[in-house]
C-alpha positions in Angstrom: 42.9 -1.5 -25.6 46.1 -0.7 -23.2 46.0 -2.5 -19.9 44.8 0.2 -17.9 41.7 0.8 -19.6 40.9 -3.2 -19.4 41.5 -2.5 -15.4 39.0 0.1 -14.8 41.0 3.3 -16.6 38.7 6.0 -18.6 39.0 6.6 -22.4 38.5 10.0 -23.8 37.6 11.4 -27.2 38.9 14.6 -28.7 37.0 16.1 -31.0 38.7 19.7 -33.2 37.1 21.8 -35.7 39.0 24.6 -37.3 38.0 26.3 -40.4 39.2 25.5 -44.0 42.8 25.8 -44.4 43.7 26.4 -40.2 45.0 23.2 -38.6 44.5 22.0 -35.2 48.1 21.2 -34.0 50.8 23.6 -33.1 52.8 24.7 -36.0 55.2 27.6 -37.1 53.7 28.7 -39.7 50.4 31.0 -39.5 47.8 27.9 -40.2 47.3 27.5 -36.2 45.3 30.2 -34.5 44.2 29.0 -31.1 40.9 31.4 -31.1 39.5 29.6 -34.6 40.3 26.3 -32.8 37.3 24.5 -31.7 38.2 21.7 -29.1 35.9 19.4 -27.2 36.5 16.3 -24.8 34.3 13.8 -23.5 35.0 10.1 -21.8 34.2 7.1 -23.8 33.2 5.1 -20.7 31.0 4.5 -18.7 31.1 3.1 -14.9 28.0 0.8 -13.7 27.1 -0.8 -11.3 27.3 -3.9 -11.3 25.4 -6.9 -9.1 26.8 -10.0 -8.2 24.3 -12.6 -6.5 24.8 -15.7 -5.1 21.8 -17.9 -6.7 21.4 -21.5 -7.2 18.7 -24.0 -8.0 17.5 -24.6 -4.3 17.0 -28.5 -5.4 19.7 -28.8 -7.6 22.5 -26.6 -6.6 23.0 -25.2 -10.2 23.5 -21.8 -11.4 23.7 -20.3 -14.5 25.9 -17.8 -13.7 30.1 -17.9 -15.0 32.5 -18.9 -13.0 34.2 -15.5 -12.6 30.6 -14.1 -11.4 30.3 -17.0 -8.9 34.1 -16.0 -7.7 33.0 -12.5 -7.4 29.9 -13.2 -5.4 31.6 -14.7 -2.9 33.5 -11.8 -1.6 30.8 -8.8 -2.9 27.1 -8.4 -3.9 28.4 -5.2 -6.4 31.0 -3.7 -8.2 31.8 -0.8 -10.2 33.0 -1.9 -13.5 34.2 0.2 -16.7 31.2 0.1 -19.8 31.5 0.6 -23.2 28.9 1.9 -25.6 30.0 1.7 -29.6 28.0 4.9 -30.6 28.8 8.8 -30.2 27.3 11.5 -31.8 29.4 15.0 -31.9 27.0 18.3 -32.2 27.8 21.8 -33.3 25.1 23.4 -32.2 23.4 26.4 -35.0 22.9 29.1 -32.8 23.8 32.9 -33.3 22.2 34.3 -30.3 24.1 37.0 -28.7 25.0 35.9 -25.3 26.2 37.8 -22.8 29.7 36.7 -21.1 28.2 35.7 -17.6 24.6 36.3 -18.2 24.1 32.3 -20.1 21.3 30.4 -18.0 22.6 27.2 -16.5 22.8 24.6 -18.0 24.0 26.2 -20.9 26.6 28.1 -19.5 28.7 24.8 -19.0 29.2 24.6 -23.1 29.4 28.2 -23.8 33.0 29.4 -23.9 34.1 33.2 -24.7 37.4 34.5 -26.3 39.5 35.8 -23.8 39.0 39.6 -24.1 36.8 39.8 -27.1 32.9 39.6 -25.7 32.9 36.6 -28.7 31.9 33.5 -27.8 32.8 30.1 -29.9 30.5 27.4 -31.8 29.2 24.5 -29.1 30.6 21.6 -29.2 28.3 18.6 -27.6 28.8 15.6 -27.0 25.4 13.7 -27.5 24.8 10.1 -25.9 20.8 10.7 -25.1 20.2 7.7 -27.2 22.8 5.3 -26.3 20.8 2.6 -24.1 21.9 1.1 -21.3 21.1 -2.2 -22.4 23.8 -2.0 -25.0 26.9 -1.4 -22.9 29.0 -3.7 -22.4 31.5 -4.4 -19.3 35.4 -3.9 -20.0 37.6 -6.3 -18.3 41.1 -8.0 -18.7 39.8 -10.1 -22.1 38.6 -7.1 -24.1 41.5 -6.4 -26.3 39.2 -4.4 -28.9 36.6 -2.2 -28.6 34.1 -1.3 -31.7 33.5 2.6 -31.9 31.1 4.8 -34.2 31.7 8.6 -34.9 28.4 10.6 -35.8 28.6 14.0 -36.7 25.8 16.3 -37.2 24.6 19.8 -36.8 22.0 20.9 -33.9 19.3 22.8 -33.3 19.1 25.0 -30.2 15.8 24.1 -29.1 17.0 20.1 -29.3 20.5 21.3 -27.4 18.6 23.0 -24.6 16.6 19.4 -24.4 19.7 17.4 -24.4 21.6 19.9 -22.1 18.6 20.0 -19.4 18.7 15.7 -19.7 22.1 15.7 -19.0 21.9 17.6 -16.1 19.2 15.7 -14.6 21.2 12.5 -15.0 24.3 14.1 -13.1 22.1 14.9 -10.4 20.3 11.9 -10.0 23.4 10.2 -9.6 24.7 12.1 -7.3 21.6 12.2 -5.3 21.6 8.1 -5.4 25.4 8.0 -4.2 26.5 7.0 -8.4 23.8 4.1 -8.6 21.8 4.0 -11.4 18.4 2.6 -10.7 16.5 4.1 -13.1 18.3 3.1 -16.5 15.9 0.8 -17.4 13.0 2.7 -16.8 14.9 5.9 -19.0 15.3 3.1 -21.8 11.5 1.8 -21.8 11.0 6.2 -22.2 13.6 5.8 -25.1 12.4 3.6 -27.3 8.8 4.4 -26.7 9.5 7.5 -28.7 11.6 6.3 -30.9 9.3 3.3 -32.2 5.7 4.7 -31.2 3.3 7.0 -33.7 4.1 10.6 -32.5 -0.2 10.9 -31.8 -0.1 8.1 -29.3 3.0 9.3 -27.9 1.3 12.5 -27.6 -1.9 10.8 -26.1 0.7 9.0 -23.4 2.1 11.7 -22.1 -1.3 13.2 -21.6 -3.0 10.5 -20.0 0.6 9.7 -17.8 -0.2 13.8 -16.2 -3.8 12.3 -15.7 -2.4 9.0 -14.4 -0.5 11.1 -11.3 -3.6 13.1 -10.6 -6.1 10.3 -10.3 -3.6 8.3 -8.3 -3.5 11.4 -5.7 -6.9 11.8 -5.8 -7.6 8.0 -5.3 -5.6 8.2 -2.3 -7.0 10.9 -0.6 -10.5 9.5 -1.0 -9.7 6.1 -0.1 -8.2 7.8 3.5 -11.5 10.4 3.2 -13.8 7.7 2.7 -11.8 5.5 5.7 -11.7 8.1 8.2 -15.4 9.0 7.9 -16.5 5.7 7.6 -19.2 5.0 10.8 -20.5 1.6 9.6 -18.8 -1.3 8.2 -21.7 -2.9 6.8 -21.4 -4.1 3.2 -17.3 -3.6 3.6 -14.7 -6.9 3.6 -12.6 -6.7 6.4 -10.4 -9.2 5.6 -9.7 -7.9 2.7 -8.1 -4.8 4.4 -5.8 -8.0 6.4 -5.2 -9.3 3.1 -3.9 -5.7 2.1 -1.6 -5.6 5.1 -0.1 -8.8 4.2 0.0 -8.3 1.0 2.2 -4.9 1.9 4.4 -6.4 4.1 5.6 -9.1 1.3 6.4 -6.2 -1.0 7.9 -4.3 1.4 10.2 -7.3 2.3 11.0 -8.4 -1.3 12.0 -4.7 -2.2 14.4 -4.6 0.5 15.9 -8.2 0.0 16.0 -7.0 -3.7 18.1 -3.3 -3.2 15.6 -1.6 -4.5 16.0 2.5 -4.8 14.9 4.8 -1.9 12.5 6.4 -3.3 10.0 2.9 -4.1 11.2 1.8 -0.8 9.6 4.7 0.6 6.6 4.4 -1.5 6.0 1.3 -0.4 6.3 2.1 3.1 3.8 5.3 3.1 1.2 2.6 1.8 1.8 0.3 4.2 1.7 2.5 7.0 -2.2 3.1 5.3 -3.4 -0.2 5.4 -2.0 -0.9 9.1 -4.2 2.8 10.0 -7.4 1.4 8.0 -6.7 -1.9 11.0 -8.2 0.7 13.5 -11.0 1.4 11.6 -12.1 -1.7 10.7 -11.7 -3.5 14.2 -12.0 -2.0 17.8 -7.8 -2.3 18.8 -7.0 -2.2 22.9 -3.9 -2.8 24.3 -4.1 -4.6 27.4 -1.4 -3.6 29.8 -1.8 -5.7 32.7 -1.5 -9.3 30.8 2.2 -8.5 28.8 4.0 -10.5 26.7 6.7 -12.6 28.1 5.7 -10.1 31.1 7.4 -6.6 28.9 5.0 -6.3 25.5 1.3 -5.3 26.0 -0.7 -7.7 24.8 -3.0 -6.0 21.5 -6.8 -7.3 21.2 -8.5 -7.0 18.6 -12.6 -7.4 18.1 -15.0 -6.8 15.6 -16.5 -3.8 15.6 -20.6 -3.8 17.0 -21.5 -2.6 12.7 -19.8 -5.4 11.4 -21.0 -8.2 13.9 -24.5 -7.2 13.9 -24.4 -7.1 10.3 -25.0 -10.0 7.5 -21.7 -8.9 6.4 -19.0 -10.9 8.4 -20.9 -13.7 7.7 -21.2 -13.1 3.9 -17.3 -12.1 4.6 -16.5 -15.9 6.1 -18.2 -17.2 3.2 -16.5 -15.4 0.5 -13.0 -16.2 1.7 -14.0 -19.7 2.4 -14.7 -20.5 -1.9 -11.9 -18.0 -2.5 -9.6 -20.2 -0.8 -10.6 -23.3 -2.6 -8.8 -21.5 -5.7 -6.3 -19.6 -3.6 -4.5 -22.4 -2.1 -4.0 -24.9 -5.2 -2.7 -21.8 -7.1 -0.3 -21.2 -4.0 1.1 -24.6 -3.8 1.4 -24.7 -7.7 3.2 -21.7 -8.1 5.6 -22.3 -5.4 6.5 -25.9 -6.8 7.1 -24.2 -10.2 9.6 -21.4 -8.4 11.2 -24.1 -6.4 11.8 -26.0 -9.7 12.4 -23.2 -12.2 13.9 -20.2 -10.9 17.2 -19.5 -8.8 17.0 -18.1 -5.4 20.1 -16.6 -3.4 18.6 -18.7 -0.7 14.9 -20.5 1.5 14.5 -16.4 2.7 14.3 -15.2 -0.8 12.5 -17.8 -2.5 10.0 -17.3 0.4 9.7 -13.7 -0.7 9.8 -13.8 -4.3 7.6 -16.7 -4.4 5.2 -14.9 -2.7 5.7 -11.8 -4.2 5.3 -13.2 -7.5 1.8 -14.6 -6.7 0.5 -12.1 -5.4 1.5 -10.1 -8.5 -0.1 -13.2 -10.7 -3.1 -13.8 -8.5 -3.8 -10.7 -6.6 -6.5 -9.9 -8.4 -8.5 -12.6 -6.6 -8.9 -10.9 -3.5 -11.4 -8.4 -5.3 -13.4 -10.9 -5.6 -14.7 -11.4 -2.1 -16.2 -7.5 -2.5 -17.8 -9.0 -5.3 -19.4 -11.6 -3.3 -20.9 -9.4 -0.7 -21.8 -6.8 -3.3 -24.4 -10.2 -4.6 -25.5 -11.4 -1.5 -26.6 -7.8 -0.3 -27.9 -6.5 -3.6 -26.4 -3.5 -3.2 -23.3 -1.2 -3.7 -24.1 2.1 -2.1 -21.7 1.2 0.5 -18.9 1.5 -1.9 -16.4 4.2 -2.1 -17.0 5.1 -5.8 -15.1 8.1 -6.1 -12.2 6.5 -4.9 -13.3 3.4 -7.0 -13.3 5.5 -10.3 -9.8 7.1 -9.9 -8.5 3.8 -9.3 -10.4 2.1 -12.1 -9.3 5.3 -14.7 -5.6 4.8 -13.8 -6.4 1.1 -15.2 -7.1 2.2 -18.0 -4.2 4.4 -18.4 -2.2 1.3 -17.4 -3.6 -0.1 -20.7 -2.5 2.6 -22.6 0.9 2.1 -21.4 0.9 -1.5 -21.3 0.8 -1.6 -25.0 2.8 1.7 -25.5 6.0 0.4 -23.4 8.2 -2.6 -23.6 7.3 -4.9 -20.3 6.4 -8.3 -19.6 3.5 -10.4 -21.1 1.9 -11.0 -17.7 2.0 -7.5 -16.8 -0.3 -6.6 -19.3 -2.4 -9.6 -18.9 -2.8 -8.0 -15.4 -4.1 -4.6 -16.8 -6.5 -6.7 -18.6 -7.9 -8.6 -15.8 -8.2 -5.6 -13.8 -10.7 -4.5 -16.5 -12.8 -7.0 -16.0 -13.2 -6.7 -12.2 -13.9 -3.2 -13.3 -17.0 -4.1 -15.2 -18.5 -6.4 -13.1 -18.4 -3.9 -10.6 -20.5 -1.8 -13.6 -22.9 -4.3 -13.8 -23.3 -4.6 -10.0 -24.0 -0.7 -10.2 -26.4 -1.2 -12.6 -28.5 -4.2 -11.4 -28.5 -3.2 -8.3 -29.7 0.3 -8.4 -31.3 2.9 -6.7 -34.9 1.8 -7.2 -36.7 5.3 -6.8 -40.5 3.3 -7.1 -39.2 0.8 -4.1 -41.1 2.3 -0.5 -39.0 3.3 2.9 -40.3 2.4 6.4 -42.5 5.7 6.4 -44.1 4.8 3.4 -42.6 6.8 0.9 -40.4 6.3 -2.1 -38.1 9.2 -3.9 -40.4 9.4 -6.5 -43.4 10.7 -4.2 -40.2 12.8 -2.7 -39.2 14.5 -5.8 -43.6 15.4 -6.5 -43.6 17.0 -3.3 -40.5 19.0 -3.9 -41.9 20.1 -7.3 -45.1 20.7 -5.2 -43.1 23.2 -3.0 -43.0 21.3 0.1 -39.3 19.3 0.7 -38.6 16.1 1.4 -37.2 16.9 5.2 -41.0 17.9 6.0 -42.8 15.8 4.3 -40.8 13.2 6.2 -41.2 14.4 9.4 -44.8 14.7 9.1 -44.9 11.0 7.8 -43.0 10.3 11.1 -45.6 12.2 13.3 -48.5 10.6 12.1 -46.5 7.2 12.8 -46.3 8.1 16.1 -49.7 9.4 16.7 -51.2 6.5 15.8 -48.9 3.5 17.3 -51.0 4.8 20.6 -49.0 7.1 22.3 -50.4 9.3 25.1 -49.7 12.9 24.2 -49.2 14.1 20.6 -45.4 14.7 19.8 -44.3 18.4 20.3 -41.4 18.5 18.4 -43.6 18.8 14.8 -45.0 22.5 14.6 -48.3 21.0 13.0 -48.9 18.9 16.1 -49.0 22.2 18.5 -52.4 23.4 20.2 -53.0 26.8 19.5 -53.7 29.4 22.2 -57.9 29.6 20.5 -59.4 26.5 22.1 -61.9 25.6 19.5 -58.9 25.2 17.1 -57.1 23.1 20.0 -59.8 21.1 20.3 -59.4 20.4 16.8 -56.1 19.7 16.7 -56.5 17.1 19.6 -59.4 15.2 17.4 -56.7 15.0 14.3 -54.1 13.4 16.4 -56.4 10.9 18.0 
């Protein structure tokens, strides 16, 4: 390896392929013909990113990091460094379609050359380094003296060519679209090996569910701000769990920024927090009070309970549910943050603030569905659940399940999956004992099962009702009969009115 290639120099590969008895270099003699000649070029290596931070054992003072990384952390948080993959696979692509000099659909055109003149075009030459994971490159520096490399060659189809082509495109324009980061590499590996280690039919089942996963996920989300928007009564609902929500946002938000995270989850995360701070307004009457400020320049914000939730059993079901939940919540809280305080390496008290959190939340979030739960059993009732939104969310679980055992990730993500299932079914059996009971009678003495014999009887429900009303009224002692019931009416004959007055009284 020559010294310039150990200080951040490129290393390319030249690939030739002449026909039997032509040779690739220039000669006198009539073996070289430069049109039989194929010739290809690609660069070995590869630069990275790469991410110096400056974390140590808060108690200790420790790090596990080299020396050389602990010098370079001083002075940067990243640099781009020279990577080296040992594999390369050289295509010829097997195609005889006759192109057209100018007419080849992009990206296609960028491997297609023509002969000067001739309206022929040559055999493709591709370098292919689809499969070559990120997680086996390895940085270059001033040590590496040698450098392992292997050499495939093999022929190509062009349906897998037009695959590999349109990839490689996409890479080069997601990197330059992220200013040469590359964010996503382990998320294209996790892709990777999932097809090359999973059963073709449950690779084929993934990437039908994953279409399934985006469309529940919009459809969630535009129920959930349906359901919020047109919500009059918060009776039955947790509003603390929408605070929790908020809170629970804001620590993501936080940790994804401390973290460098790419734009477009930063984004992501910011859309939904901007939600949860909007469902604030719905769930609390918000003023601002102008004439009492803040350090005498910031309005001062109130917020009050809204007259639905007050009057309701529901805030004090509400108080009661987060006062057990926090009985668990807490001890959890202070255990996990002792073990992060102990175990893990933090770049400083900031960060261990937000990944600490961050990391409970992800452990023990589920909790705060519980409280729901808890007002679900002391009201007997889920009616005033969203369940549409409810079910999208709840199929996308699933999914999640699917791809919890389909992709590489970590044990507790999956045993997250898992335990969202079970919320899932309690909420089931919630639904289920706590059905509509069509037998049970309504204030006007009637029940949906005398509803649905008058409807079968030809007379509807709406006027059935109102007469049940009218005779209420008629006979709680009112002066006049109502007039707002056809039946109740006098007719213009008066024998018939005189009728009508005995029914009512």
């Amino acid at each position: 390896m020559s010294k310039k290639a150990q200080n951040n120099g490129t290393v390319y590969i030249h690939s030739y392929f002449v026909p039997t008895g032509y040779k690739p270099d220039h000669n006198p003699d009539d073996s070289y013909i430069s049109r039989r000649i194929l010739h290809g070029v690609r660069q070995l290596n590869k630069f990275k990113k790469r991410r110096y931070a400056k974390t140590h054992n808060l108690l200790t003072g420790k790090t596990a990091a080299s020396i050389e990384e602990q010098e370079k952390a001083k002075i940067m948080s990243s640099s781009i460094e020279s990577h080296w993959h040992p594999n390369m696979t050289i295509n010829v692509v097997a195609d005889w379609t006759a192109w057209t000099m100018g007419a080849v659909p992009p990206p296609l055109n960028e491997y297609v050359k023509f002969v000067p003149q001739e309206l022929k075009y040559k055999p493709v030459v591709f370098f292919n380094d689809y499969w070559n994971l990120a997680k086996d490159y390895t940085p270059i520096n001033e040590t590496t003296t040698t450098l392992p490399l292997t050499v495939t060659f093999q022929p190509l189809s062009l349906f897998k060519w037009q695959i590999y082509a349109a990839q490689s495109m996409r890479n080069q324009w997601q990197t330059n679209l992220m200013m040469g980061a590359d964010g996503d590499d382990d998320d294209q590996d996790a892709l990777k090996e999932a097809i090359l280690e999973t059963n073709p039919y449950l690779l084929g089942l993934t990437f039908v569910v994953s279409i399934l996963h985006s469309i529940f996920e919009f459809l969630a989300f535009k129920n959930d701000i349906q359901f919020w928007n047109n919500r009059k009564s918060l009776e039955g609902l947790s509003v603390r769990s929408v605070f929790f929500n908020v809170f629970q946002s804001v620590i993501v938000l936080l940790y994804v920024l401390d973290n460098e995270t790419n734009f477009v989850i930063r984004m992501s995360v910011f859309v939904g927090l901007i939600i949860e701070i909007w469902k604030i307004n719905k769930v609390l009457d918000v003023k601002i009070d102008r004439e009492n400020r803040i350090l005498g320049i910031i309005p001062k914000i109130i917020l009050t309970d809204k007259g639905s939730y007050v009057k309701s059993s529901t805030r004090e079901y509400d108080l009661l549910a987060f006062k057990y939940l926090s009985w668990a919540l807490f001890p959890l809280l202070v255990g996990y943050s002792v073990y992060s305080l102990v175990y893990v390496e933090q770049k400083g008290f900031y960060s261990y603030v937000l990944s600490m959190l961050y990391g409970f939340l992800l452990t023990f979030g589920f909790i705060m569905m519980t409280p729901q739960l808890f007002i679900n059993y002391k009201l007997k009732s889920v009616a005033h659940l969203p369940w549409r939104m409810l079910s999208y969310k709840f199929l996308n679980t699933f999914i999640d399940d699917i791809f919890a055992f389909v992709i590489k990730m970590p044990t507790m993500y999956r045993i997250g999956t898992l335990r969202d299932d079970i919320i899932f079914f309690i909420y089931l059996y919630q639904r289920y004992i706590y059905r509509i009971d069509p037998k049970r009678v309504n204030e006007f003495g009637y029940s949906a099962d005398m509803l649905d014999e008058n409807q079968q009887s030809g007379q509807t429900p709406k006027e059935e009702t109102t007469k049940a009303v009218t005779a209420g009224a008629g006979t709680a002692g009112s002066s006049k009969p109502p007039s707002t019931s056809e039946e109740t009416k006098p007719k213009e004959k008066p024998s018939s009115g005189s009728k009508q007055r005995k029914k009512v009284q």
